[in-house]
N, C-alpha and C positions, 0 to 999 in steps of 0.2 A: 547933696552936691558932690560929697568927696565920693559916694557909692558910683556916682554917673560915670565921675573923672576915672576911678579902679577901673573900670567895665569898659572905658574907650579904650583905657592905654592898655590894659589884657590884650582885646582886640586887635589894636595896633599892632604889637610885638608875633601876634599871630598872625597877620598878613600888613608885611611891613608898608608904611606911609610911601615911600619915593616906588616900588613896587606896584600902588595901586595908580600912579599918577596919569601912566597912558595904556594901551592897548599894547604898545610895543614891546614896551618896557616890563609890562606884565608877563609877555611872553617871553622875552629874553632870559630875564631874571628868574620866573618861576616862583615858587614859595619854597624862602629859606628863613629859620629860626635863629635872630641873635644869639640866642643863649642854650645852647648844648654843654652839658657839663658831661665830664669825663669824674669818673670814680675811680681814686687809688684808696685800694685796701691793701693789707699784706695779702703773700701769697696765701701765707697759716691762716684762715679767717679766725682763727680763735687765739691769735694773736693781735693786740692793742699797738703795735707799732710796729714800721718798719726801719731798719739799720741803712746806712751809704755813707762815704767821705766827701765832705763839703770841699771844691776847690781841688778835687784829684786833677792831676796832670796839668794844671795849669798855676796854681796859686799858690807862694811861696809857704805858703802857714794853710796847711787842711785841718780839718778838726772832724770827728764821729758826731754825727745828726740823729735824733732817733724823729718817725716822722710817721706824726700819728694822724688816722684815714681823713680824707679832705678830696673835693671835688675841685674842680679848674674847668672854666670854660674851652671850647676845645677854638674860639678865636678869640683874635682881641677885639676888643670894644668896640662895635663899628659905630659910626656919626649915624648913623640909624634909630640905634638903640640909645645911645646915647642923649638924642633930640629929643626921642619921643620921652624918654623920662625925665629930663632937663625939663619942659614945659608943664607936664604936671607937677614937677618937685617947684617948681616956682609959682603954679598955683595954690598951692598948701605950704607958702611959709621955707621955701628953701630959696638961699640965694647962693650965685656963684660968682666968682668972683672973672670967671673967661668963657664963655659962650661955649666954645670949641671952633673946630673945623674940619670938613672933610678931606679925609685924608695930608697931603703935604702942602696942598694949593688951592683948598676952597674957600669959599666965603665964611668970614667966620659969625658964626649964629644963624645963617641962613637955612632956611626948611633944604632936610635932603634932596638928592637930584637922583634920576636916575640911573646914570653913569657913576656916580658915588657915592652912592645911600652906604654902600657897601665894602668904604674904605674904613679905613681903622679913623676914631678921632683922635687929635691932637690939638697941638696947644693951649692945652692944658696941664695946669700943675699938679703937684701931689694933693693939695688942697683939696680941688676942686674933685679930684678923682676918689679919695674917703666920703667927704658930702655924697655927690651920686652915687657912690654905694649904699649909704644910708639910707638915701631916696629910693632905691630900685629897691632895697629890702621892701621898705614901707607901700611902696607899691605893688606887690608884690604879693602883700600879706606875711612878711616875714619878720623877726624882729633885726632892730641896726643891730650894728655891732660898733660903730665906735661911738665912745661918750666919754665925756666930763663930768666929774661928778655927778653922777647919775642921770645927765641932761645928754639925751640926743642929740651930736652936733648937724645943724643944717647952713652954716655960715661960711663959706669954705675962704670971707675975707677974714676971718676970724682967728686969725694965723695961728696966733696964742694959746689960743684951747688947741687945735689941732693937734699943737707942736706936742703937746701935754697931753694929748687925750690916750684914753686903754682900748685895749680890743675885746671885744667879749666871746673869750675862742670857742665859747659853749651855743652861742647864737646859731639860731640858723639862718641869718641874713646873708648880702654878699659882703665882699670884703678883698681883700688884696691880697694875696698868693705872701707869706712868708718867702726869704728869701732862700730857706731850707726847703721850702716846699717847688717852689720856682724851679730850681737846680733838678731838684729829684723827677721833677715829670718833664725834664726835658733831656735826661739822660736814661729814664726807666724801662726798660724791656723787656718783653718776656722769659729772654735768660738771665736777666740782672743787670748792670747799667752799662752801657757805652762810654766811652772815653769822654773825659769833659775839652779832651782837646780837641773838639771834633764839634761839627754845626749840629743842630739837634734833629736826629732821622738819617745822619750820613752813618751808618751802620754797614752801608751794603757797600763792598768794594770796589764797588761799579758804579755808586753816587759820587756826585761832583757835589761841591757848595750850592754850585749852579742848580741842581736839580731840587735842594728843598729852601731855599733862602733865598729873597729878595733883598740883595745887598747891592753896594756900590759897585761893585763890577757887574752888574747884569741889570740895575736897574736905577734912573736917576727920583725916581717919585714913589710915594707910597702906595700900595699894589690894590686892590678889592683882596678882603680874607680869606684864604686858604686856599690860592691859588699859584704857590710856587711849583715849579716845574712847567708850567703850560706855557703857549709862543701866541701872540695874541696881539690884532692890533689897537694901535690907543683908543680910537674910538669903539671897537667891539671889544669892549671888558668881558672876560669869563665868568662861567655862574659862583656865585662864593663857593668857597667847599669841596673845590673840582682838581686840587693842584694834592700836592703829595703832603702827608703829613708823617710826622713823627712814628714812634713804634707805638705809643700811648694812643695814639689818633687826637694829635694835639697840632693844629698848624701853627706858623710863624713863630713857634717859640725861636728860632733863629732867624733873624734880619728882618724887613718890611717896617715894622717900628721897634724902636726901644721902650722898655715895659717897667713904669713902677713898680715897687715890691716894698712891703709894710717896713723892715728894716730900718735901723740909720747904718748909713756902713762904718763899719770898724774893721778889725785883723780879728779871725774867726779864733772863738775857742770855744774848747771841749762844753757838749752839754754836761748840765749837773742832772745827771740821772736819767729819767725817757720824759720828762718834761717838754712839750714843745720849746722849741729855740723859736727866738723871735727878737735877736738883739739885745744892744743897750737900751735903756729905756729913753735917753736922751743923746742929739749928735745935732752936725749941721749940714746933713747928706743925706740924702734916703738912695738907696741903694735900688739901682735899674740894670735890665739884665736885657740880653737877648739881642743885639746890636739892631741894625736898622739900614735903609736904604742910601744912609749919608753916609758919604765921608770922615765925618765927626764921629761916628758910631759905627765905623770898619768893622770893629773884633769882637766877633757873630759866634764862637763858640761855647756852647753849655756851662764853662767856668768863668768864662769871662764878667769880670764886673765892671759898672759905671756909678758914680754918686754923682746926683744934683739937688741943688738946693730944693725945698718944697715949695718954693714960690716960683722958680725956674718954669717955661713953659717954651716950647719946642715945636716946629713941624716936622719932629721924626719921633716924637717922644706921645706916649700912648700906657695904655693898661687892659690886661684880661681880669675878668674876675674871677675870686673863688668862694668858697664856701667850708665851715669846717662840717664832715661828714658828723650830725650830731643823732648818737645813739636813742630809740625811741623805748620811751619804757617800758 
């Protein structure tokens, strides 16, 4: 039965559910892949880490990161991908504790649609957003990455293990973008990093905010992914993937939603050696980046930070996944 369930939801993700639902929407939409990872290595490939300053130009306390190779989806999480592994992680023993929604204004728990299959999900918490990463590992064929005493967490009511639980940086399951890793691929370019006071992709002196970020001057709802820059009416959504992205070819890392990251926040300091940074081990914040289409979440800049509690849940607040780039023997 779980081989049946692997083999639909592979399927699925290959030719998304709200994608197949009509004739029109088929055609509109076309076939696009939730999950594009983007690879940051060092330039040196024969170099184990890369160097930046966490917090330049915008945060009163910067601190040296060293920031060793990791993949990052190149959108966030759409109610797509989302659903469709939400329903098998609940046929195998995972519960969550908030359905989701599409985008800023859907139904929450409802099957994709075709006008939003391809909005980022939200309202959901940090919780719920470690459990589906778990889940998609395991669906996946991948191993989790976070657990409890050596128990794979799938309870995302389970606040308590969460709050406590480790990451296992060596997995190759998905997982949540550190918050050193977050910063770096959204300032990273080809000649070395852009200003963190600046939206993430506005490098060209001729970009506005407007042209790579969906934020509250240009947009009141959350957008379909990776469609900043494009003019578009509400009911003719753009194809995902068609708007402008970063120098990394990563979209929405600034505005559209606001984005988990494994952290708890604190006042950054120096790492101990080239160890991944990855926080305190305990807070009462987990730390989100990347502003968003609200009001609440105006300040869309690569340094900027926000902290919400892990039980907190939002229609502008979302997550991309990542992955640690893990060497093969």
């Amino acid at each position: 039965m779980k081989k049946i369930a692997f083999a639909l939801a592979a399927l699925l993700i290959a030719a998304p559910l709200a994608a197949r639902q009509t004739k029109k929407s088929q055609k509109e939409q076309g076939q696009f892949n939730d999950i594009k990872m983007v690879e940051f290595f060092p330039a040196n490939s024969e170099a184990e880490y890369d160097i930046y300053t966490i917090g330049e130009n915008t945060q009163s306390y910067t601190a040296t990161r060293f920031v060793s190779p990791f993949r990052m989806n190149a959108y966030e999480t759409t109610y797509n991908l989302w659903y469709i592994c939400r329903i098998y992680a609940e046929q195998n023993g995972y519960t969550f504790a908030n359905p989701g929604q599409e985008g800023s204004g859907g139904k929450r728990g409802a099957a994709p649609t075709a006008l939003g299959c391809y909005k980022p999900v939200t309202m959901i918490n940090w919780h719920d957003a470690a459990v589906w990463c778990n889940a998609l590992s395991e669906m996946s064929g991948k191993k989790p990455c976070y657990t409890l005493n050596g128990k794979v967490l799938r309870d995302s009511s389970d606040t308590a293990s969460l709050d406590k639980c480790v990451c296992d940086w060596a997995a190759d399951g998905y997982r949540l973008p550190t918050e050193t890793e977050w910063e770096f691929a959204a300032r990273k370019t080809p000649k070395g990093f852009q200003n963190g006071a600046l939206a993430s992709g506005q490098i060209d002196d001729n970009a506005s905010e407007s042209d790579v970020a969906w934020f509250d001057a240009n947009s009141s709802e959350a957008r379909v992914v990776g469609t900043t820059g494009t003019v578009f009416a509400k009911d003719e959504q753009p194809a995902p993937g068609s708007g402008r992205a970063n120098a990394s070819g990563l979209f929405d890392m600034s505005g559209n939603i606001l984005e988990f990251c494994w952290d708890w926040l604190a006042d950054y300091k120096e790492s101990e050696g080239v160890e991944r940074y990855a926080g305190p081990q305990f807070g009462s914040e987990k730390v989100c980046r990347g502003g968003s289409w609200s009001p609440y979440t105006g300040f869309i800049y690569c340094g900027d930070r926000y902290g919400y509690d892990p039980n907190e849940s939002y229609n502008f607040l979302g997550f991309r996944i990542c992955q640690s780039a893990v060497k093969e023997d």
